[in-house]
C-alpha positions, 0 to 999 in steps of 0.5 A: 301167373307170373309166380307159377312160370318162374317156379316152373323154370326153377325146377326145369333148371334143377331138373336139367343139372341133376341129370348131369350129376354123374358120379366122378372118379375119386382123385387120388390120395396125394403122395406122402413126404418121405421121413426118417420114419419111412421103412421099405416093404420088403427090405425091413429098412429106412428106404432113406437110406438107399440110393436111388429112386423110391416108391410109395403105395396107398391102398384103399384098406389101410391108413398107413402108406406102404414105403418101397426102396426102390421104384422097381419094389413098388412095381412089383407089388402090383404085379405080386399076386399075393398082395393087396390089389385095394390100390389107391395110387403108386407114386414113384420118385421124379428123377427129372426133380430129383436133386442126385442119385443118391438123394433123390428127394423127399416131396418130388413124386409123380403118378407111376402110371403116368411116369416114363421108366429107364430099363436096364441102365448102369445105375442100380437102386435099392441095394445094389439091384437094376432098377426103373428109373422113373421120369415126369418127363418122356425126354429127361428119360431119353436123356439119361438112357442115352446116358446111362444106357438102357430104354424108355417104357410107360409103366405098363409096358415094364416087363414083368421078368425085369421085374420079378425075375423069371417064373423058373426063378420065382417058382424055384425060390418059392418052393424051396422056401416052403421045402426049408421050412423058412419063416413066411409073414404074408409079405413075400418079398419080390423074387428079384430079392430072392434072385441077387436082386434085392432093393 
């Protein structure tokens, strides 16, 4: 008898924890070190060479992390509607860690998603373009728009014609693109590339 009551309290025990087996969110993938080896989406360059902050996406459907020389690249491949939308995590570089400007660290990513961006500050990214300067931190954020000029928003309050330019421009750029006949790979570049923008 004694046997029967303890299997039966077993199996109300597993029974009980089985239904608290809830499927959980995958974690994401962790960020990649930066290397010589990593080349910008759009602009064909090692993104080390660049000033500025830098970003990385990691799709669900590819192996390979896809490298941006600016923050302000990463962003906008979310929002471009040609590009993949498989993403698995968007890391951009802490600028709270980062050792300069110019150099601004290889291994000191944070969570896009969960960053503070500075906007229209005087310091330009990439090659030459404004950038959103990103920060783990909301007031080392404040601290360098005070600064450096410009203001804080949360990822998704980065608007998307600082971005991507306006949609007369990126309509404009588009379809004299296709007009002239230009070479096309899939990959449209940002039309903040397109508009003297380029990172």
């Amino acid at each position: 008898m004694r046997k029967i009551i303890l299997l039966a309290s077993l199996a109300a025990a597993l029974g009980i924890s089985g239904c608290n087996d809830r499927p959980t969110a995958a974690a994401p993938p962790s960020p990649q070190e930066m290397t010589a080896s990593a080349v910008g989406r759009y602009c064909g360059m090692n993104v080390m060479e660049h000033p500025g902050p830098k970003g990385q996406i990691i799709l669900a459907g590819q192996k390979e992390t896809i490298w941006f020389s600016s923050a302000r690249d990463a962003i906008s491949f979310t929002m471009l509607p040609e590009e993949p939308k498989d993403i698995r995590a968007i890391y951009v570089s802490d600028m709270a860690r980062a050792p300069e400007w110019d150099k601004p660290g290889a291994t000191n990513w944070v969570d896009a998603r969960q960053a503070s961006f500075v906007i229209g500050s005087r310091m330009k990214g990439g090659m030459g373009g404004d950038e959103a300067v990103p920060f783990s931190d909301r007031a080392a954020a404040e601290k360098f728009a005070s600064e450096n000029g410009g203001r804080v928003v949360a990822f998704a309050d980065v608007p998307k014609d600082y971005v991507l330019g306006s949609t007369a421009e990126m309509t404009g750029a588009v379809e004299e693109e296709h007009d002239a006949g230009g070479p096309h790979d899939g990959h449209a570049a940002p039309s903040a590339a397109r508009d003297g923008h380029a990172h």
